[in-house]
N, C-alpha and C positions, 0 to 999 in steps of 0.2 A: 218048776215045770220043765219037762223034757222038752228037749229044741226040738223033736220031732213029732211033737202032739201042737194041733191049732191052736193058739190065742185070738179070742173075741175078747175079752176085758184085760184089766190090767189095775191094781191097785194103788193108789198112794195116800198116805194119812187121812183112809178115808172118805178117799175120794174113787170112782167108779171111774174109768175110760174104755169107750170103745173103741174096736181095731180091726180093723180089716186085714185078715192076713191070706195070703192068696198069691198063686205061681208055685215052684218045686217045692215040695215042704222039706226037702234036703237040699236045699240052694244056701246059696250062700247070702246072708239077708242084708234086704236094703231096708232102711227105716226111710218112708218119705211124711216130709212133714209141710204140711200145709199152708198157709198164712191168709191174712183177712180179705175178706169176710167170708171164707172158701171154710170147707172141711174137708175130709177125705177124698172127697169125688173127687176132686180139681186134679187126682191124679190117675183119671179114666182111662186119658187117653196114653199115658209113658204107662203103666205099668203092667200091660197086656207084652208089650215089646222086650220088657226088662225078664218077666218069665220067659221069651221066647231063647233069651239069650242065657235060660237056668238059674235065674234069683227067684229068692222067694223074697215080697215085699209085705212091710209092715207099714199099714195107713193107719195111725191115730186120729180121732177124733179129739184134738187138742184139750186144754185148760179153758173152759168159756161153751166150747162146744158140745162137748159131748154133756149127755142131762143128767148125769151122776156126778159129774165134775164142775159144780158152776160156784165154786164159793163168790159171794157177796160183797167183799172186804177186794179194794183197791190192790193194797199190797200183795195181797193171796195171787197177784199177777207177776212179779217181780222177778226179772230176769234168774235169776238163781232157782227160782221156783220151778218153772218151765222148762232149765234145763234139767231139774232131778227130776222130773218128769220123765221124759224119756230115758234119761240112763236106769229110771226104774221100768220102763218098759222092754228094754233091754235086755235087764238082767233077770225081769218075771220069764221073760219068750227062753231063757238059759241057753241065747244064743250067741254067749261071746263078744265080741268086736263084731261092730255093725257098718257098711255104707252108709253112710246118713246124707240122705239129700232136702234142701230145704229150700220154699221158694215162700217173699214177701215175708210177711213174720215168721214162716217154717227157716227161711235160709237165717234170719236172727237166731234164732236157738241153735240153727247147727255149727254157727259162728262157735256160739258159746259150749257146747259140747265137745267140740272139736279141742277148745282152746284148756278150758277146765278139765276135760275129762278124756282124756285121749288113749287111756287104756280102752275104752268103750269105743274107740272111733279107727275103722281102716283107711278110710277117705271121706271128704267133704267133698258136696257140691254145692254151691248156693250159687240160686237163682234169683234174680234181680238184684238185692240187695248186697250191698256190698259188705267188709268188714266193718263192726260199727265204730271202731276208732275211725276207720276213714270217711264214714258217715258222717260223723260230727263235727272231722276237718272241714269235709265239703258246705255241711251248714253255715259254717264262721265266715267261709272263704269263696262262694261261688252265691249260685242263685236258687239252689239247694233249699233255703230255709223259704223261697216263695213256692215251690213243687209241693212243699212239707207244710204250708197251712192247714190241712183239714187234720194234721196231728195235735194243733193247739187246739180246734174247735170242738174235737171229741172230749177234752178236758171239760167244757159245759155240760152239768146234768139235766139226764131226761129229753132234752133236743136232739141229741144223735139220734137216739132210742128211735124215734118217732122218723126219723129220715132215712134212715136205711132201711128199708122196706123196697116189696118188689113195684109198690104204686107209688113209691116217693121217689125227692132228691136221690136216692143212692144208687136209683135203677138207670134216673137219666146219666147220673155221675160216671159207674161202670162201663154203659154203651159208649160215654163220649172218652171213655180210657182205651178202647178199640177191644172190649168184650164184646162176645156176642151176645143177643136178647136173651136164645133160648139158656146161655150158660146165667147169664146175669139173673135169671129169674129163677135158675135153680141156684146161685147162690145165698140171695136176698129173701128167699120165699122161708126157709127157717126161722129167720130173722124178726117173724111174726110175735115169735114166742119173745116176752121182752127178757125173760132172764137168758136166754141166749145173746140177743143182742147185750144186754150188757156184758154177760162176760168176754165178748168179743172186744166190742169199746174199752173192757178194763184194760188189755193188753198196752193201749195206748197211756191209762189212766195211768198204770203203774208207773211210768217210766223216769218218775220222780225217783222213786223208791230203790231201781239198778243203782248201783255201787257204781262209780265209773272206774275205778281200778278193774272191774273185772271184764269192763266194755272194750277197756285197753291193751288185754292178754291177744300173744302173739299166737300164731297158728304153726305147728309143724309138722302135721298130717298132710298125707299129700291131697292137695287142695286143685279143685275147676273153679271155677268162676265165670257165670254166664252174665250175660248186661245185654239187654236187646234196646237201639237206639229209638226206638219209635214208644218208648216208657215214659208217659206222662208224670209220674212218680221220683222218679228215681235220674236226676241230672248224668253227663258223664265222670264228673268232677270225683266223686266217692270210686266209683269203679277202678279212673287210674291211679287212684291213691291206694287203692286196696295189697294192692303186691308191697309195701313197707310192714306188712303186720303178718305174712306169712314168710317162716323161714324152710318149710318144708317145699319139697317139689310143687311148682306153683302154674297151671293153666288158665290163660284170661281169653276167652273168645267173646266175640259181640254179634249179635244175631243183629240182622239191617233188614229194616223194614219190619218188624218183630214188635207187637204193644208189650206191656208190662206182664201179659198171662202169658209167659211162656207155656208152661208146663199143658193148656190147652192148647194155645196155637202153635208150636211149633216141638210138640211130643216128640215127633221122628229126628228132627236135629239134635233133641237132646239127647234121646236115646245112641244114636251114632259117637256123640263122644263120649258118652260113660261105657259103650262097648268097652275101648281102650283103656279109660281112664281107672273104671270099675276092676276090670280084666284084668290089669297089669296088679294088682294088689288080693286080686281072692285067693 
């Protein structure tokens, strides 16, 4: 496909993904990826701004999400999977080296793209999440693995399924993460559908299944790093570890007083430094 004709789908073995592509269709493109239990929306509010600044963005509807992509099978989730995901959406949009920005499960994969596939990648940004070697330092080593309970509990079948919903557990769980109701009910309200909820859950499911050699791969794109302190989720502990696994140009900022939804609550921050950060590499 020409880079200058829209992408609304995108193939892989099979499998159907939607995409939001939207801002200059001669811009120079950001892939933003999303993470649980969000889709594309969660980037409503930055990607209005990102056009303003002349990108055009690519929003997938991830692996789980979108209704033409939901395989069944645990593994069909598995870190290597999700990142040729994207580098096949990518390479469909035939638009070269991408921005790739990722928040919660999105900034996972762009870890991993970044790291495996860096002819595809101009820059990383990931939001919330840190590098995942130093993710899984901070589990061994801090308090990290009592934050990271509700990742063992999605492991149980059929019980998630049923709690993340916008009248369950999951709605009160969000609002007491410092989402708002009105975001929390458009995220959870999908979630009705259960093969969506599962292939959301599988993300977690899989994670037996990631290789940790390739969890371990260093970074040398030039790399942001956002960590906002008021993330119920996500300790500080992984964040200052994070800079030992990138050896490329490396930014760490911490937003204060900021929950774990950046990319809702605090859009215009993020936007202000990928001005620069984006900028200095298109």
């Amino acid at each position: 496909m020409s880079g200058m004709e829209r992408i609304r789908t995108f193939t892989r073995d099979g499998l159907v993904f939607d995409v939001r592509d939207e801002g200059p269709i001669d811009g120079t493109p950001v892939v933003l990826l999303h993470g649980f239990p969000q889709d594309s929306r969660s980037w409503d509010e930055l990607a209005p701004l990102l056009h303003r600044r002349g990108f055009r963005t690519l929003a997938p509807d991830q692996r789980g999400y979108s209704a033409g992509a939901r395989p069944r099978a645990r593994w069909a989730y598995r870190g290597s999977e999700l990142v040729a995901d994207v580098v096949a959406l990518i390479d469909q949009a035939g638009l070269g080296p991408a921005h790739v920005v990722g928040h919660d499960w999105g900034a996972v994969v762009a870890w991993g793209i970044a790291a495996e596939r860096p002819d595809r990648v101009r820059t990383l940004t990931a939001l919330s999440v840190p590098h995942p070697a130093a993710f899984v330092r901070a589990m061994l080593t801090s308090r990290q693995i009592l934050k990271s309970w509700y990742m063992f509990a999605f492991q149980l079948p059929w019980i998630p399924e049923r709690l993340i919903t916008p009248d369950g557990y999951g709605y009160r769980a969000l609002l007491a993460s410092g989402q708002s109701a009105d975001r929390a009910k458009r995220d959870l309200e999908p979630m009705r559908d259960r093969t969506r909820a599962r292939g959301a859950l599988n993300w977690y499911r899989a994670m037996p299944f990631t290789a940790p050699r390739s969890a371990s791969r260093k970074v040398r794109v030039p790399t942001l790093f956002v960590w906002s302190d008021g993330d119920s989720a996500i300790g500080p502990v992984g964040p200052a570890l994070t800079s030992r696994f990138v050896d490329g140009p490396y930014t760490y900022e911490v937003f204060r007083g900021v929950s774990h939804w950046i990319p809702d609550e605090a859009a215009e921050r993020v936007d202000e430094l990928l001005g620069s950060h984006l900028l200095d590499q298109s």
